[in-house]
PDB file of N, H, CA, C and O in Angstrom:
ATOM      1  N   UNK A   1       0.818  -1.193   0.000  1.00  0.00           N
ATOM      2  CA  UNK A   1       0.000   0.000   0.000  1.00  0.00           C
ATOM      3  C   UNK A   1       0.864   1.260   0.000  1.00  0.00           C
ATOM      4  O   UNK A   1       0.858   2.079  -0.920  1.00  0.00           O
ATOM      5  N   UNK A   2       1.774   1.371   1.356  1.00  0.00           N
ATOM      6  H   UNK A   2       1.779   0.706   2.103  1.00  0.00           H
ATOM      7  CA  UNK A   2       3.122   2.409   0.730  1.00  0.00           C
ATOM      8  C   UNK A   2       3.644   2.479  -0.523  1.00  0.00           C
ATOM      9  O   UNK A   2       3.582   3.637  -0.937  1.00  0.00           O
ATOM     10  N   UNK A   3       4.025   1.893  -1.126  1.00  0.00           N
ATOM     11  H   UNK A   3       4.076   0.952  -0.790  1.00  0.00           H
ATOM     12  CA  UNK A   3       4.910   1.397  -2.029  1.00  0.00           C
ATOM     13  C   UNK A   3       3.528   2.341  -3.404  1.00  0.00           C
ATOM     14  O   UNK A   3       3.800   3.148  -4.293  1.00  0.00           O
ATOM     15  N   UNK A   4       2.602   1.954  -3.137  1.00  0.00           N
ATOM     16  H   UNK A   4       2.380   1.298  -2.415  1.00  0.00           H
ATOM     17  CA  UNK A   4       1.754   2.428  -4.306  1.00  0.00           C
ATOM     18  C   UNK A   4       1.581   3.477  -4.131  1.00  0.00           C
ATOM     19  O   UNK A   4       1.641   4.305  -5.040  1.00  0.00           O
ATOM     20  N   UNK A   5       1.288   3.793  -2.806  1.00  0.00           N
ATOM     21  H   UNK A   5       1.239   3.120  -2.068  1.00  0.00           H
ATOM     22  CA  UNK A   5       1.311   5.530  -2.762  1.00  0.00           C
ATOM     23  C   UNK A   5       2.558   6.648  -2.957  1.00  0.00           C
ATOM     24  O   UNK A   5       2.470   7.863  -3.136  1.00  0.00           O
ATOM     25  N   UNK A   6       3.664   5.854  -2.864  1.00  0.00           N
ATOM     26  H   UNK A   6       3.736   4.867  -2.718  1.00  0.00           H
ATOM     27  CA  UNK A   6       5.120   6.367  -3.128  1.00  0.00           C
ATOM     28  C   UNK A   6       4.990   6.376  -4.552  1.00  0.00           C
ATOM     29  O   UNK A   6       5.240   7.475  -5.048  1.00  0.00           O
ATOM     30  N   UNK A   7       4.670   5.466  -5.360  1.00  0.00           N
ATOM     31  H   UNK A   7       4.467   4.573  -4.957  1.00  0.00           H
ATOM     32  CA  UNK A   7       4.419   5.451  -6.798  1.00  0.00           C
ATOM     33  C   UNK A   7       3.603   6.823  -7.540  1.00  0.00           C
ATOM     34  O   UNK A   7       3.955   7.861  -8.100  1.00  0.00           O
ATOM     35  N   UNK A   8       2.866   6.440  -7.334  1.00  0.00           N
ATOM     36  H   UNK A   8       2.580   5.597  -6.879  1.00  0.00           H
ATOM     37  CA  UNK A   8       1.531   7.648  -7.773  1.00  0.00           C
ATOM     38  C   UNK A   8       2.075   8.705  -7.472  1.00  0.00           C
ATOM     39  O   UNK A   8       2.240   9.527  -8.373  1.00  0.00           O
ATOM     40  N   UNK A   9       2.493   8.993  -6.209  1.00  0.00           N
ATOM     41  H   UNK A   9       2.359   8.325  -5.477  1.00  0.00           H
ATOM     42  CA  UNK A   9       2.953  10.519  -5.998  1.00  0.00           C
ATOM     43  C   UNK A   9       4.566  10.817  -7.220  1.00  0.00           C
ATOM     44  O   UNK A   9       4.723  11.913  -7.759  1.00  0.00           O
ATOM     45  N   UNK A  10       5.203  10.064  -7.361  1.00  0.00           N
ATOM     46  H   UNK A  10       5.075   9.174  -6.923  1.00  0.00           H
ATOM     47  CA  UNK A  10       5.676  10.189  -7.910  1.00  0.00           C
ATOM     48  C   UNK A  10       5.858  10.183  -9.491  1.00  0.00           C
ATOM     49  O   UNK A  10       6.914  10.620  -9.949  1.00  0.00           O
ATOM     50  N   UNK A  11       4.770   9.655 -10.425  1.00  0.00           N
ATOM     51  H   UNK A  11       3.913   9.300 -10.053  1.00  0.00           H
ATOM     52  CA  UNK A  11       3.735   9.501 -11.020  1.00  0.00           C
ATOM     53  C   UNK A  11       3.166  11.144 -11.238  1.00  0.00           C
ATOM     54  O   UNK A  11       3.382  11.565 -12.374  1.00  0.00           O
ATOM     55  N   UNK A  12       2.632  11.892 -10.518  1.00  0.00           N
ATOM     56  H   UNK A  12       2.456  11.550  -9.595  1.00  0.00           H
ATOM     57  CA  UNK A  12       2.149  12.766 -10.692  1.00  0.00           C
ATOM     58  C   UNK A  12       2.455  14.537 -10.744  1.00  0.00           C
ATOM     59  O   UNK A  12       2.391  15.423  -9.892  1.00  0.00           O
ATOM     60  N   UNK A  13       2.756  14.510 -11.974  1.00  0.00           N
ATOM     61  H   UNK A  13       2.809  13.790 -12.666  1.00  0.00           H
ATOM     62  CA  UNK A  13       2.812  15.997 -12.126  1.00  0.00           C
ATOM     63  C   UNK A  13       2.285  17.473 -11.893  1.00  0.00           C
ATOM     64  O   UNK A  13       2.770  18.589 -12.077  1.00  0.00           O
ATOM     65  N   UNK A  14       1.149  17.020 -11.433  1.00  0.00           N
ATOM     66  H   UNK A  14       0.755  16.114 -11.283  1.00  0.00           H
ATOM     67  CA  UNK A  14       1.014  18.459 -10.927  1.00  0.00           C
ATOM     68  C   UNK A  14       2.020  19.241  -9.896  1.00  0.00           C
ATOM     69  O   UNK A  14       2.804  18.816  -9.048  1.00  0.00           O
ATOM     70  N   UNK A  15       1.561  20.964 -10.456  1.00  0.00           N
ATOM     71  H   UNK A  15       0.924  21.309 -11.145  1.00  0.00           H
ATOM     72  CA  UNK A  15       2.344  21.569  -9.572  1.00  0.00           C
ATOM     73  C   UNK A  15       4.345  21.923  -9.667  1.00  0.00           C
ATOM     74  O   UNK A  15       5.051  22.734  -9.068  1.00  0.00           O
ATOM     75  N   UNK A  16       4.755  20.520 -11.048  1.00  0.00           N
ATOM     76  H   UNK A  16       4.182  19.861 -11.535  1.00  0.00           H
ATOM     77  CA  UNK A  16       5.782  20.758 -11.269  1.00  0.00           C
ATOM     78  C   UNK A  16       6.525  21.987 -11.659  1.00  0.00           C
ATOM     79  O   UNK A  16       7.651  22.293 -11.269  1.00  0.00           O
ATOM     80  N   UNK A  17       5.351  23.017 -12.915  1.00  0.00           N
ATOM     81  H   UNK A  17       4.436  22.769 -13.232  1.00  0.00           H
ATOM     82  CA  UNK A  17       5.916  24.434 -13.096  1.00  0.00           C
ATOM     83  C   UNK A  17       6.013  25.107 -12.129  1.00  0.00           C
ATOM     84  O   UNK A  17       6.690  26.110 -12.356  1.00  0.00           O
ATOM     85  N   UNK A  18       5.610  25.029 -11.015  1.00  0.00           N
ATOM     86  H   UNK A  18       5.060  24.214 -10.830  1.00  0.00           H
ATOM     87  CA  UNK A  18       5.375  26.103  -9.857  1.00  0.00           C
ATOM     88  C   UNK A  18       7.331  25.576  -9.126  1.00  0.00           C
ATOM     89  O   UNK A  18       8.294  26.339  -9.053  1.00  0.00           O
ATOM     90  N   UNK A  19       7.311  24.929  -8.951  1.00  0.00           N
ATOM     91  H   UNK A  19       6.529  24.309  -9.011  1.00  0.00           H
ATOM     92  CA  UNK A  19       8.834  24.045  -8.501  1.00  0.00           C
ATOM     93  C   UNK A  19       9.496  24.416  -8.736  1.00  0.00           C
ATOM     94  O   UNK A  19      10.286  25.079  -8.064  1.00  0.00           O
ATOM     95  N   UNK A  20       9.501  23.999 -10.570  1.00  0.00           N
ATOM     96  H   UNK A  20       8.859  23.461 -11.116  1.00  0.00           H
ATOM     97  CA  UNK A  20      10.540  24.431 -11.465  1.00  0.00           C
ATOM     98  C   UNK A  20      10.525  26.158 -11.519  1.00  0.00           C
ATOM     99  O   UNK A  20      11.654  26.647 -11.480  1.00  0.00           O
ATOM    100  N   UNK A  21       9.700  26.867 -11.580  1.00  0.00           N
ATOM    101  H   UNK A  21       8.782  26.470 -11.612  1.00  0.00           H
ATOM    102  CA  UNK A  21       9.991  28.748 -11.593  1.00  0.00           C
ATOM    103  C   UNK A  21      10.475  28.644  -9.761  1.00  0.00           C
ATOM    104  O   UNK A  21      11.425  29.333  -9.389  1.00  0.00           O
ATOM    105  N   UNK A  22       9.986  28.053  -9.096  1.00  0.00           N
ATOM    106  H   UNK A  22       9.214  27.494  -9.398  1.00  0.00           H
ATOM    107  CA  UNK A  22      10.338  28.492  -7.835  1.00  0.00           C
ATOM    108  C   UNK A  22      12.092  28.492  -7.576  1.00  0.00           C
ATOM    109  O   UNK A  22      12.756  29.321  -6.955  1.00  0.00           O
ATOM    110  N   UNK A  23      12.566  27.201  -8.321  1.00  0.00           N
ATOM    111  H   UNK A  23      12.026  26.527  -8.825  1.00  0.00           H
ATOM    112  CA  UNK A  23      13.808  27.028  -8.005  1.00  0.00           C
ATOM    113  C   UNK A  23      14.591  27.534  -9.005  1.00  0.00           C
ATOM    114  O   UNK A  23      15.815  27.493  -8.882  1.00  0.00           O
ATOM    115  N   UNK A  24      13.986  28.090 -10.150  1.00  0.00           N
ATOM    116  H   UNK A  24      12.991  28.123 -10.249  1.00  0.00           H
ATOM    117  CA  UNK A  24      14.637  28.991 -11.316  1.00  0.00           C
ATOM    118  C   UNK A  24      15.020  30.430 -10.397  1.00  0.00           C
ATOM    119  O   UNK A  24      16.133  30.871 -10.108  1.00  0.00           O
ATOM    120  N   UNK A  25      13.544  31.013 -10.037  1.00  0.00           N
ATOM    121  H   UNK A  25      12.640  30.655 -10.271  1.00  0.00           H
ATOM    122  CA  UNK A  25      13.765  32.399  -9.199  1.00  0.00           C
ATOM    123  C   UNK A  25      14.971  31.837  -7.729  1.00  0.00           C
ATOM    124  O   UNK A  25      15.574  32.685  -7.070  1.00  0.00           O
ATOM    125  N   UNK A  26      15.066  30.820  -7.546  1.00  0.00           N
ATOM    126  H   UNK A  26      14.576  30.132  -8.081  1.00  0.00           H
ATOM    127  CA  UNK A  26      16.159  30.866  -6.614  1.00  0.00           C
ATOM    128  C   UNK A  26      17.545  30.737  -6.914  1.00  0.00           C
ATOM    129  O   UNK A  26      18.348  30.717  -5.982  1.00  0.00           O
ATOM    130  N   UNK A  27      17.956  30.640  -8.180  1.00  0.00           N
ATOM    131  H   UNK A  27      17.303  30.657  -8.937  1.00  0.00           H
ATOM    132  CA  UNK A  27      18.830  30.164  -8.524  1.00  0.00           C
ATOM    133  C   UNK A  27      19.724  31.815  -9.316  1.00  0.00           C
ATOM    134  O   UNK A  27      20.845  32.319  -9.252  1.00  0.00           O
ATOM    135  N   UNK A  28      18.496  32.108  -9.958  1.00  0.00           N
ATOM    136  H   UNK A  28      17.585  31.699 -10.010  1.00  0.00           H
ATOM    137  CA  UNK A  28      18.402  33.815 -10.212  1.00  0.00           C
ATOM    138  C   UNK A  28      19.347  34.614  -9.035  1.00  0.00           C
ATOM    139  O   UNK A  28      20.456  35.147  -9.075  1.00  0.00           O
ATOM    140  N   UNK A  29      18.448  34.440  -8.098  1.00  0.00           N
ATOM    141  H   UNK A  29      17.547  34.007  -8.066  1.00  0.00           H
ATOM    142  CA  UNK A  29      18.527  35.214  -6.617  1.00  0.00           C
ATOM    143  C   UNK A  29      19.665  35.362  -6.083  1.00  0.00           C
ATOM    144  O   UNK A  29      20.209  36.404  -5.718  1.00  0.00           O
ATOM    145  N   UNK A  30      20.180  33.862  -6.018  1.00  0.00           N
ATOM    146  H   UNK A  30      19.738  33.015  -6.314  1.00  0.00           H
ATOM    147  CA  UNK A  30      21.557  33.481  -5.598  1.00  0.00           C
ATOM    148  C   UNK A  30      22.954  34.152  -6.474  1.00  0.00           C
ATOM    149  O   UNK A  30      24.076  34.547  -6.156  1.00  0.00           O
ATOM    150  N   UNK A  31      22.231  34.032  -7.634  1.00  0.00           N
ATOM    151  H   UNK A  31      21.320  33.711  -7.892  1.00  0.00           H
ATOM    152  CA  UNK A  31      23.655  34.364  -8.651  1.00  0.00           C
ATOM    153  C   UNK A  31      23.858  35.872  -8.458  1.00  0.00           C
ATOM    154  O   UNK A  31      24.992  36.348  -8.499  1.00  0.00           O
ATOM    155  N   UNK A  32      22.802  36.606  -8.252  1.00  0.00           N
ATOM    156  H   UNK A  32      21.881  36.219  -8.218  1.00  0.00           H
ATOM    157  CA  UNK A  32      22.556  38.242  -8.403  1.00  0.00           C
ATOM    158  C   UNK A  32      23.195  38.498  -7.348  1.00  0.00           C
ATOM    159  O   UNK A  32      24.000  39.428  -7.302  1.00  0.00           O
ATOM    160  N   UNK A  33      22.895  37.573  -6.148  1.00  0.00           N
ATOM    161  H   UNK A  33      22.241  36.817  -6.186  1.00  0.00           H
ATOM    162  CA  UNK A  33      23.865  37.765  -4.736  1.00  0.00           C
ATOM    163  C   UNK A  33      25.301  37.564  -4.567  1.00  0.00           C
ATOM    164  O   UNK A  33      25.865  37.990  -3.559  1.00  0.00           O
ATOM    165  N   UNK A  34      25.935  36.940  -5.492  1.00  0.00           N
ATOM    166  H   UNK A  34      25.477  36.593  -6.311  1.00  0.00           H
ATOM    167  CA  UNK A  34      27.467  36.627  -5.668  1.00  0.00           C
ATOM    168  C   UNK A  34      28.026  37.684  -6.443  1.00  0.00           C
ATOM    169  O   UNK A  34      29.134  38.163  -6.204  1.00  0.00           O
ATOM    170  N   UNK A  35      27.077  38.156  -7.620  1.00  0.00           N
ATOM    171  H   UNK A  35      26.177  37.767  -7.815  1.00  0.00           H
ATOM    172  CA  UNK A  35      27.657  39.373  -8.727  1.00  0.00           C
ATOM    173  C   UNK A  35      27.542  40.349  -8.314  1.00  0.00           C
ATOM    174  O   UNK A  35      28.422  40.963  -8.917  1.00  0.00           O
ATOM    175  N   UNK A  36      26.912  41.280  -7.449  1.00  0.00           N
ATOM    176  H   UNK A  36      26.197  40.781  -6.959  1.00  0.00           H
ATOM    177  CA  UNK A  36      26.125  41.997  -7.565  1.00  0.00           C
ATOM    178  C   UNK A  36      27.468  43.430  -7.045  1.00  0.00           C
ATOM    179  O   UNK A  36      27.851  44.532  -7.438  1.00  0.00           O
ATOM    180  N   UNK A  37      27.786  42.230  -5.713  1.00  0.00           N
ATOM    181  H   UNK A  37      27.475  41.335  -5.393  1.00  0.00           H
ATOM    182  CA  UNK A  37      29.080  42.391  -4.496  1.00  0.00           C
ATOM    183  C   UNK A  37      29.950  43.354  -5.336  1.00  0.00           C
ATOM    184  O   UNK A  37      30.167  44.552  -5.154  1.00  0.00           O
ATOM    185  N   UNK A  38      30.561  42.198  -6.677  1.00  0.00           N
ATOM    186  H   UNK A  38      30.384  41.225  -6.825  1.00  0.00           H
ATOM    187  CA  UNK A  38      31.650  42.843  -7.431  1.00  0.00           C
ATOM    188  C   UNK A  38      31.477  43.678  -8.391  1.00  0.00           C
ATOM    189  O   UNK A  38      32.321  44.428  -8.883  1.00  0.00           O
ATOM    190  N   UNK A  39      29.854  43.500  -8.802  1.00  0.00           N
ATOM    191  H   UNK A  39      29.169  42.891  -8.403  1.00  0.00           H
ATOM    192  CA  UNK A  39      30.103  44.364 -10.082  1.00  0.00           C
ATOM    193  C   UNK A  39      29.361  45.873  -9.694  1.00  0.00           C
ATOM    194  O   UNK A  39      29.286  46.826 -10.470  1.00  0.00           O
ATOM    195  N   UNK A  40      28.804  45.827  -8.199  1.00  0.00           N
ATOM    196  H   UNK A  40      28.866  45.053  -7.569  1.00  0.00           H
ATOM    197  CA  UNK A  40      27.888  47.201  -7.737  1.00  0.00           C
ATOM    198  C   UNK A  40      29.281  48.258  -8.008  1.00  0.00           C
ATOM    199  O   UNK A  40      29.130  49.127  -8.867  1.00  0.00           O
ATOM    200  N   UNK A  41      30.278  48.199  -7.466  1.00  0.00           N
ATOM    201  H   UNK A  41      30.401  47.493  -6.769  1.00  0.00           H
ATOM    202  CA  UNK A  41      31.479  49.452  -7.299  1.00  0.00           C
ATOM    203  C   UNK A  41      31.738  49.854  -8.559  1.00  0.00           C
ATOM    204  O   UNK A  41      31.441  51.006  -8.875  1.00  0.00           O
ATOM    205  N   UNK A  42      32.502  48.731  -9.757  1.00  0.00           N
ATOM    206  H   UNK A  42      32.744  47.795  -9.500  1.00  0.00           H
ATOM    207  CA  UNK A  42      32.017  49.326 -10.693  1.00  0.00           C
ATOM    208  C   UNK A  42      31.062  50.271 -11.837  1.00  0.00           C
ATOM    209  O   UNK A  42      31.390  51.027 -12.751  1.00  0.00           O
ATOM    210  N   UNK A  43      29.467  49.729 -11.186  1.00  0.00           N
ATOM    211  H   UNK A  43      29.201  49.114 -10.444  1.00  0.00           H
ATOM    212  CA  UNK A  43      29.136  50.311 -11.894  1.00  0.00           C
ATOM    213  C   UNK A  43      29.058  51.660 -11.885  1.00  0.00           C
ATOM    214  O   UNK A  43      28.890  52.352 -12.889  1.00  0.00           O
ATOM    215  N   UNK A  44      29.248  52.288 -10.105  1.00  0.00           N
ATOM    216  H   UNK A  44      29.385  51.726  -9.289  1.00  0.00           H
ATOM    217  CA  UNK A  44      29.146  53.293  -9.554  1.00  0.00           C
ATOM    218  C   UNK A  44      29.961  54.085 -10.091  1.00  0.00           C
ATOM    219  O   UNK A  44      29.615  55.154 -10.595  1.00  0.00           O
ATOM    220  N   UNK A  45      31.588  53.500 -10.034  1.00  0.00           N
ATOM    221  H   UNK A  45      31.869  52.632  -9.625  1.00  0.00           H
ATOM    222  CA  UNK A  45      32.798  54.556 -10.852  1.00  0.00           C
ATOM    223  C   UNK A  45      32.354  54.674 -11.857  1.00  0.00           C
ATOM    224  O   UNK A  45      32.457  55.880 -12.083  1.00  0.00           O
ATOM    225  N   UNK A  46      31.761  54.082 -12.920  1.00  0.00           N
ATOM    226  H   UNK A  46      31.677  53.103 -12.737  1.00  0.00           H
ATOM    227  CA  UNK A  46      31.245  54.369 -14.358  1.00  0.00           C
ATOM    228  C   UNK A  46      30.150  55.641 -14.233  1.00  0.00           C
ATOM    229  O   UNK A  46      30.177  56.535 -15.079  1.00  0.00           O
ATOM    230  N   UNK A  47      29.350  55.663 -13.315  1.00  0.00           N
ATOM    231  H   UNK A  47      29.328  54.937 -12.627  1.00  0.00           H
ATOM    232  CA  UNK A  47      28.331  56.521 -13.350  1.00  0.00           C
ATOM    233  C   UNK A  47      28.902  57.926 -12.818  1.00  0.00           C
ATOM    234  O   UNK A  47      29.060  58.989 -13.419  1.00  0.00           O
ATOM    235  N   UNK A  48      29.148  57.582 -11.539  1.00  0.00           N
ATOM    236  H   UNK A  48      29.021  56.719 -11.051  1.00  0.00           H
ATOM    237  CA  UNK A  48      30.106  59.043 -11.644  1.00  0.00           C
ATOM    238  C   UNK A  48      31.053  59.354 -12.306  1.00  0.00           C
ATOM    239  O   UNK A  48      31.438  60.489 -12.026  1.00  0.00           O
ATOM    240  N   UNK A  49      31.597  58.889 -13.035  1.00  0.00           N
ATOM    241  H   UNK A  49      31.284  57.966 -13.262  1.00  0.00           H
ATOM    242  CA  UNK A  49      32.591  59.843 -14.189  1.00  0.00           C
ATOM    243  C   UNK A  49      31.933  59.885 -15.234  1.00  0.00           C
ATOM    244  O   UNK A  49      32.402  60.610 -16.111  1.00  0.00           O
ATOM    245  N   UNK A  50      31.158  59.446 -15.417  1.00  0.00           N
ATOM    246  H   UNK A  50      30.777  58.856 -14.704  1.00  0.00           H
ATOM    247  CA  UNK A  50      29.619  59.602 -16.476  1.00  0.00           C
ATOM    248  C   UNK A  50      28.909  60.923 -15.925  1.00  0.00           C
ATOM    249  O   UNK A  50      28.524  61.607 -16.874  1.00  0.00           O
ATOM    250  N   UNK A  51      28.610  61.507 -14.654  1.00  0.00           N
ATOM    251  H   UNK A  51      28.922  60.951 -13.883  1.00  0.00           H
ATOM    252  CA  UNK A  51      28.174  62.564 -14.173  1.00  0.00           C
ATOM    253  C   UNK A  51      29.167  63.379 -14.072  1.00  0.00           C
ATOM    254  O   UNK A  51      28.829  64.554 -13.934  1.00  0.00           O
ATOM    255  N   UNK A  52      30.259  63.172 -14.092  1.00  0.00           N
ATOM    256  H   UNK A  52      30.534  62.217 -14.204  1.00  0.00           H
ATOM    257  CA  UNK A  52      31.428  64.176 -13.557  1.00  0.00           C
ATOM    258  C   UNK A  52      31.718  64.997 -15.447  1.00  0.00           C
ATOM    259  O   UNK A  52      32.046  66.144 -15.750  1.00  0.00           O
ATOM    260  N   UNK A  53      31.440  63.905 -16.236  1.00  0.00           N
ATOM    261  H   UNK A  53      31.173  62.974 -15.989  1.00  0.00           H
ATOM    262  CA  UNK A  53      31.829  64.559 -17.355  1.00  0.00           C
ATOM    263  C   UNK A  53      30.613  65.149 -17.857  1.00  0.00           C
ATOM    264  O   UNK A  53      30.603  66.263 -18.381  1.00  0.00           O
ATOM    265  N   UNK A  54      29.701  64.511 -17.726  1.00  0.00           N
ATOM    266  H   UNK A  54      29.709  63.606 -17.301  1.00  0.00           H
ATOM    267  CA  UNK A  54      28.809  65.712 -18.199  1.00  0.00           C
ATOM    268  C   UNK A  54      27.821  67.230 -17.581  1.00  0.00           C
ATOM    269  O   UNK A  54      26.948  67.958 -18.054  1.00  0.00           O
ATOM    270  N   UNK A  55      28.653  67.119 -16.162  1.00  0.00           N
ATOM    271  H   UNK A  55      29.362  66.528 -15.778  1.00  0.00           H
ATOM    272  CA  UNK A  55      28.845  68.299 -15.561  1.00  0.00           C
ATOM    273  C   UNK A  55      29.736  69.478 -16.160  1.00  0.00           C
ATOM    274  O   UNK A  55      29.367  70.603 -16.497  1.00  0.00           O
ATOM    275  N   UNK A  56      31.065  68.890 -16.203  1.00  0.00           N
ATOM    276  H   UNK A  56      31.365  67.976 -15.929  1.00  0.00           H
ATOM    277  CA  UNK A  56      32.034  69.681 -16.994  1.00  0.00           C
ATOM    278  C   UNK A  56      31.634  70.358 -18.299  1.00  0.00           C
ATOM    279  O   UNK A  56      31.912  71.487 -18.704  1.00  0.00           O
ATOM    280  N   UNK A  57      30.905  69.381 -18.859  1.00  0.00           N
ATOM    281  H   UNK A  57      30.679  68.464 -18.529  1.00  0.00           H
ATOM    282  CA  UNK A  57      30.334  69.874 -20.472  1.00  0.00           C
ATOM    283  C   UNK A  57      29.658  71.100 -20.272  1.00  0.00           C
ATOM    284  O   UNK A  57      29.714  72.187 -20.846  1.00  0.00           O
ATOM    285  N   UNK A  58      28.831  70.543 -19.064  1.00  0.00           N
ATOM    286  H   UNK A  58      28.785  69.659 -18.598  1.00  0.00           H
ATOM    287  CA  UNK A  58      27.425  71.613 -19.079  1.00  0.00           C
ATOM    288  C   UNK A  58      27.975  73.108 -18.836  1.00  0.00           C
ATOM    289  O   UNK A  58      28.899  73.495 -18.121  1.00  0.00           O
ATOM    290  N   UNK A  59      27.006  73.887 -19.759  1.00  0.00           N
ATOM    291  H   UNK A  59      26.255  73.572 -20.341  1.00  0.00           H
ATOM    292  CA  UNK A  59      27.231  75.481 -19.530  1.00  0.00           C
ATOM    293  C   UNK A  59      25.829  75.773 -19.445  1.00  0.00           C
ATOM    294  O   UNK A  59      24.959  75.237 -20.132  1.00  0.00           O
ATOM    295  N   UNK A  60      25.609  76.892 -18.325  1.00  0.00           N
ATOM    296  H   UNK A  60      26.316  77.327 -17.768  1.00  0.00           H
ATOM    297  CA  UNK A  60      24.159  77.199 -18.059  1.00  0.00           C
ATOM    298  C   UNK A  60      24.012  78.438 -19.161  1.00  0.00           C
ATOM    299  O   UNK A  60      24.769  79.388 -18.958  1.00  0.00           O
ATOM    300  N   UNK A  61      23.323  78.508 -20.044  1.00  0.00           N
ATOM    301  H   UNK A  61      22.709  77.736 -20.208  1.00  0.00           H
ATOM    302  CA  UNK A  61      22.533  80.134 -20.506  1.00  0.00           C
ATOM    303  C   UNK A  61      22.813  81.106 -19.898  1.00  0.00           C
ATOM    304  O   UNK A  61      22.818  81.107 -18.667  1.00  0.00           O
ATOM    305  N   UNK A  62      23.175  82.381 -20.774  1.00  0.00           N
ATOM    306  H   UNK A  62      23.172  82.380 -21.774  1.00  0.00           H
ATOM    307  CA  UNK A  62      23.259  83.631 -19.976  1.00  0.00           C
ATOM    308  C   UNK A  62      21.857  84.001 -19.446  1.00  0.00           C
ATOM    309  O   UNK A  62      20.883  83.785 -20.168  1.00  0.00           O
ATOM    310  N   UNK A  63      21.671  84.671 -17.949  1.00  0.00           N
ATOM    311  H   UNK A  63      22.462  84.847 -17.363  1.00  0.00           H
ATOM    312  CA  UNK A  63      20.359  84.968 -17.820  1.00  0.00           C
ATOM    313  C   UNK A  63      19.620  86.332 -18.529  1.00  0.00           C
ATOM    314  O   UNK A  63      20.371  87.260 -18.829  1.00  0.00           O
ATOM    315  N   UNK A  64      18.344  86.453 -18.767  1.00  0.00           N
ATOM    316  H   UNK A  64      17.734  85.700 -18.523  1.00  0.00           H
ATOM    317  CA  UNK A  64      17.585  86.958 -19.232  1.00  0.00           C
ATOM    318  C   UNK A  64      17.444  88.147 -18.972  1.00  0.00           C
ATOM    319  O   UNK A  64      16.332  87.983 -18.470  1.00  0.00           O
ATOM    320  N   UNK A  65      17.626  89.350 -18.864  1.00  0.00           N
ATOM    321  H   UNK A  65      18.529  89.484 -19.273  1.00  0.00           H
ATOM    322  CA  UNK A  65      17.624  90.470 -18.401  1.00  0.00           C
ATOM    323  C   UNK A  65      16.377  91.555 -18.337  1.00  0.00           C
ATOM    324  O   UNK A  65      16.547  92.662 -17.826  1.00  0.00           O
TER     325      UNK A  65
END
């Protein structure tokens, strides 16, 4: 009687997509948590010298008199 109910359950698919995205989004999660460490500083120096230069560029309008 175990043995058949160990069967069937195993036998039965429902519910497998929910599993499979569950352990996709965990697997996601995890990787974003190992990269994230090394590549956050970078992206930051990129952005500020991305802001730093186009500060420099910028010239405000003479004002309006």
């Amino acid at each position: 009687m175990v043995s058949q109910m160990f069967r069937r359950f195993l036998a039965d698919e429902r519910g497998q997509d929910l599993i499979e995205y569950g352990l996709l989004a965990g697997i996601i999660g995890i990787a974003g948590a190992l990269i994230l460490p090394s590549v956050g500083p970078l992206m930051d120096n990129a952005f500020r010298n991305w802001g730093t230069q186009i500060y420099s560029i910028w010239e405000p309008s003479a004002p309006v008199p």
